[in-house]
N, C-alpha and C positions, 0 to 999 in steps of 0.2 A: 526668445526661443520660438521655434515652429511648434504650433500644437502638434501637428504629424509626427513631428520627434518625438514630443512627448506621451504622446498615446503608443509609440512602436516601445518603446524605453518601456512602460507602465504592464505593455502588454507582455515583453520580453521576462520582464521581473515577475509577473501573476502567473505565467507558464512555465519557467525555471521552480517558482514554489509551488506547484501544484504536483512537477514531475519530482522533487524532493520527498515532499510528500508520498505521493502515492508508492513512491522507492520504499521509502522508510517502512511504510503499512503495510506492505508485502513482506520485509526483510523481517520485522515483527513475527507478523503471524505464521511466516512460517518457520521461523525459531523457537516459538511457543510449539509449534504443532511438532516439532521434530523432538524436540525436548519430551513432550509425552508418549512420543513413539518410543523411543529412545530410555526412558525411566522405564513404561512398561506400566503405569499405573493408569488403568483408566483409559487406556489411547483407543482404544478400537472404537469406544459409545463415543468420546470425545470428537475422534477425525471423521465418522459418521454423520456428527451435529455440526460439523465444520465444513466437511465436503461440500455439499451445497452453495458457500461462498463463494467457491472456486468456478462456479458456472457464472460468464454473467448474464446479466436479465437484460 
């Protein structure tokens, strides 16, 4: 095999799981964060201490 394959293959599959990822972490948090909007216990102090993720650095 060409190494250049296989670094494009290696690099294909480390950026397909990275954007899985970071899908999934978003999809997460903001079903948690709507869930306590949503229940009404807690949301306002809770999306206050959360907000700040939403920016990023």
């Amino acid at each position: 095999m060409n190494k250049e394959n296989i670094w494009e293959r290696n690099f294909t599959l480390l950026y397909c799981s990275k954007l899985v990822k970071v899908t999934a972490d978003r999809l997460a948090f903001n079903s948690i964060l709507w869930f306590l909007i949503l229940d009404g216990k807690g949301a306002i102090g809770t999306s206050l201490l959360i907000a700040p993720s939403f920016h990023k650095q």
